[in-house]
N, C-alpha and C positions, 0 to 999 in steps of 0.2 A: 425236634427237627433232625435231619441226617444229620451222620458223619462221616466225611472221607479219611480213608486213612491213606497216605501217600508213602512209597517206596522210602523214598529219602525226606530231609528234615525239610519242613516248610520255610520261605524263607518270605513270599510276598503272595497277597490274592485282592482282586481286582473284578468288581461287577462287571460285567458287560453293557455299555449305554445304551443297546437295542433291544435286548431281550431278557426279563428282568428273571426270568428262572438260570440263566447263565453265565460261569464265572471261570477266567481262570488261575491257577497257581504256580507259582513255583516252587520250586525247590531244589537244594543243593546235597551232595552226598556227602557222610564226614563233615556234618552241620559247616559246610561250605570252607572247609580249610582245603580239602582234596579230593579230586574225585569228580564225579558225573555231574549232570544236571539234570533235567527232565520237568517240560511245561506240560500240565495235565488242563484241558477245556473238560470243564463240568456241568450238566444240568441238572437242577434242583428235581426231585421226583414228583410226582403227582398227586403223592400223596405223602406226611411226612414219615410213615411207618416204613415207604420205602426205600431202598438204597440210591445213593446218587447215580445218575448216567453218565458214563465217562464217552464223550463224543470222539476227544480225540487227545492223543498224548506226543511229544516231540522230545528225542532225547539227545543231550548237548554233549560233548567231552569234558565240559569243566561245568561248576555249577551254575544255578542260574540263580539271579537273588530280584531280581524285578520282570514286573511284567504290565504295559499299558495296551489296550486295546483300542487300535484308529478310533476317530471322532467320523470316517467319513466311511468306512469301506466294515461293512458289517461281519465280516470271516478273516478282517486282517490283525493281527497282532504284533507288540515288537518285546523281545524278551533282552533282560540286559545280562551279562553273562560276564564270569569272573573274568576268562579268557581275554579279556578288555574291549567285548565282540558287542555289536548289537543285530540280533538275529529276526528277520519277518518273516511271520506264519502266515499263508493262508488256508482257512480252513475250508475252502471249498476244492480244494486241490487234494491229492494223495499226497501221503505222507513222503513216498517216496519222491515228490517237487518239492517237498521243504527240506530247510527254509527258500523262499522265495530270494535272499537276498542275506549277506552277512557285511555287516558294517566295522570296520577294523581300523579303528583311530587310538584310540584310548591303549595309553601304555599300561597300564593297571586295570583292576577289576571295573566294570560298570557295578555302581550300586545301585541307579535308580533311571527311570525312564518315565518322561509325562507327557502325553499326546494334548497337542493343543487345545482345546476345548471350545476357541473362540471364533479361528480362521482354520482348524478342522484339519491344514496340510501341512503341521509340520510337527514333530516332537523335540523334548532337551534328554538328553542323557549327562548324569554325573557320575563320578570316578574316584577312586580312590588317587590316580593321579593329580589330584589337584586343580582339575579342570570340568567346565559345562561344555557341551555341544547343543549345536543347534544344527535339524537336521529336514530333511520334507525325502517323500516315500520315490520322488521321482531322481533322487541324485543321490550316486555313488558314493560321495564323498561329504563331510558336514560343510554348511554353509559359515560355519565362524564358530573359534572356539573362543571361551570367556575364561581368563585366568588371571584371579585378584587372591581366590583363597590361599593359606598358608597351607593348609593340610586338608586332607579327603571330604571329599563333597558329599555327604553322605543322602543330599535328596534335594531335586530342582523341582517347581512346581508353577505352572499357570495361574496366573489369575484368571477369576473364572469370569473375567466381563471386559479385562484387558487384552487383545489380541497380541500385544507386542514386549509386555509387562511378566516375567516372573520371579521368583524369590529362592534362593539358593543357601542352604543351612552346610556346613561345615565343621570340623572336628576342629578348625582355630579358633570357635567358642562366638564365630561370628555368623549371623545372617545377613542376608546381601539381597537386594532388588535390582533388579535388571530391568533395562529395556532395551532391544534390540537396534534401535535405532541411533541407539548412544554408543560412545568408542567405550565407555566401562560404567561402573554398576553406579546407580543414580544414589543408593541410601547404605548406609552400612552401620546396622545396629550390633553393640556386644550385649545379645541375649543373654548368655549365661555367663559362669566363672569357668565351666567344663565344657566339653563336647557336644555340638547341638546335633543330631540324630533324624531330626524328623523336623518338617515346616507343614503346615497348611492355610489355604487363604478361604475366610468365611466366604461362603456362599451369598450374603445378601448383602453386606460391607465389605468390599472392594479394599479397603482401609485396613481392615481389620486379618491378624495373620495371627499363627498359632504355631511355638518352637516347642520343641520335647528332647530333653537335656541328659546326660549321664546323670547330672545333680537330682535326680529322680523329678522334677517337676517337669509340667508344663505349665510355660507363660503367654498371657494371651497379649496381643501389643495392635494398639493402633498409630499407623506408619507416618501418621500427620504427626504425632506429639510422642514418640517412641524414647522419650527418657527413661521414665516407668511403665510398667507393663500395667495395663489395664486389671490383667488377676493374674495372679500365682496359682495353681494348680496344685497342691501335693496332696500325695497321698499313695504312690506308688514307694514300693519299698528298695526296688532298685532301678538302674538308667530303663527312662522311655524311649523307647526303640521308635513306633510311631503314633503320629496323632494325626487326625482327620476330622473335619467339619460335617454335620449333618447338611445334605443339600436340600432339607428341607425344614427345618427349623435353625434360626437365626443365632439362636442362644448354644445350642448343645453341639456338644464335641467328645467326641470316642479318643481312649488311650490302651497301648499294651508295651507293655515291659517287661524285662528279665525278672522283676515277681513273681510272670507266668501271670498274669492276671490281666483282662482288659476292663478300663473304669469307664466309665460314662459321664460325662460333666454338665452343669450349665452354669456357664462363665460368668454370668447376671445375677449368681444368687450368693447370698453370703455362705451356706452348707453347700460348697458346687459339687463335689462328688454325690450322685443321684444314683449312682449304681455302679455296681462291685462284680466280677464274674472270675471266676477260680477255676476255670472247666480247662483250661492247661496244666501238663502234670512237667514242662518243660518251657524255657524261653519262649513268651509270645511276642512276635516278631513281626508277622504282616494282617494287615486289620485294613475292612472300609467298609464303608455305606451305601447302600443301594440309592441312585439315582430315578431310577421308576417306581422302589417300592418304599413307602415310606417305612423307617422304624427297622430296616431289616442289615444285617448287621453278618460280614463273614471274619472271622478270623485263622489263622494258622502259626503253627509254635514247631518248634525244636521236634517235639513229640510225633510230629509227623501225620497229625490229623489236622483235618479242613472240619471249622461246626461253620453252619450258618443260622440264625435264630432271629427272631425276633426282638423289639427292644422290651425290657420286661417281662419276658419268656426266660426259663431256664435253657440254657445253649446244647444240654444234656436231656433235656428232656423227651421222649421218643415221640 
C-alpha cells in the first residue's frame, strides 16, 4: 500500500465516514513543541503501486495534533490546534475561505476533538487545560465546558450508540464518563497508576471501553463492574499513545506507542497480541480504522509518514 510522507511530524489521522479511499492527517512542526501546523486531506490511489492524491492541505501558525471529520456535512472538518483553537475546514470552499470558523476557548493546547457519531451536530474537544468542551457547528461559542480532571485531558470520545454519553481519559491517571445532561461526570474509574493517553468505546458493547496508559498497557474495562479490567493488554515497550476499536469486529482493538510499533489485539483470547507492525522508524502517535472498509488500518509517527494497509498485509509493502 502507499506512503505519505508529510512536511512536519504526524500527530493524528482519521478516515473519512463517507468515502472510504479518504483520510485526513495532521501534523505539527518541531514534533509539536513549536512551530507550524498543517492538515493534509488525502485519497487512497487507485491502485496500490501508486502515490497518494493530496485533494487539499490547510496550514495553521501553531501545530495541529487532532483532526475529526463531521458526522453530517461530507467536506466539513474540525482540526484541534496547539494555539488552544479549534479550526473548521470546508473542503468544498477555496483554501483561501478557510478555515470556515476558528473556535477560541481553551487556554491551552487542544489535544483532541470527536465528532458525535449518534446525533451527527455536535463535537467534545479536550485540552491540555484541564478541561472538555462541548460544541455544535452552528454556535460561536461551546455550549458547556466539563472540568472534574486534575491534569490534561488528553482524549474525549463518544459512545457510539449513546447520543448524550462520552468518556474522557486524563494524565491524573483517571477516566471519567459523562453525560451531558448531568451537572458532572456520572462514573470515575482509576485506570491506571500513570497517565491515561488514549480511551475508546467498543463498537458493539456500549459497556465496554479501552484506556492506553504511559505504564505501557492497554486495559480493556467494562463500565457496569469496572473494578478490574476485563484484560490487560501488554506488550508495548513504551507509553501507548492510542487505542481504538475495530468497528467491525467486537473482539479486536488496534495500539501504537512511543516503541514506534502499532499491535493488533483481541481482547477475548488468552495470546491477545495477534499482530505486531515495526514499519515506524519514530514515535507512532496517530492510528484508526476504517468505518467502510473492513480490516484497513492508517497510521502516522514522528517520522513523518502516513502508511495505510490492510489488517495482515505488511504496511510496507508496495
Amino acid at each position: 500500500m502507499p506512503v505519505f510522507k508529510t512536511p512536519f511530524n504526524g500527530y493524528s489521522v482519521k478516515f473519512s465516514p463517507f468515502y472510504e479511499s479518504r483520510l485526513a492527517v495532521a501534523t505539527a512542526q518541531n514534533f509539536g513543541i513549536l512551530g507550524n501546523g498543517r492538515v493534509h486531506i488525502l485519497d487512497l490511489p487507485p491502485t496500490p503501486s501508486s502515490p497518494f492524491v493530496e485533494l487539499a492541505s490547510f496550514d495553521t501558525a501553531d501545530g495541529v495534533y487532532d483532526v475529526a471529520w463531521s458526522e453530517s456535512h461530507d467536506s466539513l472538518l474540525v482540526a484541534a490546534v496547539a494555539d488552544g483553537s479549534l479550526k473548521i475546514y470546508d473542503l468544498s470552499l477555496p483554501p483561501t475561505s478557510n478555515p470556515i470558523r476558528s473556535l477560541q476557548e481553551h487556554s491551552r493546547e487542544v489535544q483532541s476533538v470527536d465528532y458525535n457519531p449518534v446525533r451527527r451536530d455536535s463535537f467534545v474537544s479536550s485540552s491540555w487545560d484541564d478541561s472538555i468542551k462541548l460544541w455544535t457547528l452552528d454556535r460561536p461559542t461551546s455550549i458547556r465546558s466539563f472540568q472534574e480532571h486534575a491534569y490534561c485531558v488528553y482524549a474525549a470520545v463518544w459512545n457510539p450508540r449513546h447520543a448524550d454519553v462520552f468518556a474522557s481519559a486524563s494524565g491524573d491517571c483517571t477516566l471519567r464518563v459523562w453525560d451531558v445532561r448531568e451537572p458532572g461526570s456520572t462514573m470515575v474509574v482509576a485506570a491506571h497508576e500513570f497517565e491515561i493517553l488514549s480511551c475508546d468505546w467498543n463498537k458493539y458493547d456500549d459497556c465496554v471501553i479501552a484506556t492506553a496508559s504511559v505504564d505501557k498497557s492497554v486495559r480493556v474495562w467494562d463500565i457496569r463492574t469496572y473494578r478490574t479490567p476485563l484484560a490487560v493488554l501488554n506488550g508495548h515497550g513504551y507509553a501507548v499513545r492510542k487505542v481504538k476499536f475495530s468497528p467491525h469486529n467486537r473482539s479486536f482493538l488496534v495500539s501504537c506507542s512511543y516503541d514506534m510499533t502499532v499491535c493488533a489485539w483481541d481482547y477475548m483470547v488468552e495470546d491477545a497480541r495477534i499482530g505486531q507492525y515495526g514499519h515506524h522508524t519514530e514515535f507512532a502517535v496517530g492510528l484508526d480504522m476504517s468505518v467502510l472498509v473492513e480490516g484497513l488500518i492508517a497510521s502516522t509517527g514522528w517520522d513523518e509518514l502516513v502508511y495505510v494497509w490492510q489488517y495482515g498485509s505488511d504496511p510496507r509493502a508496495p
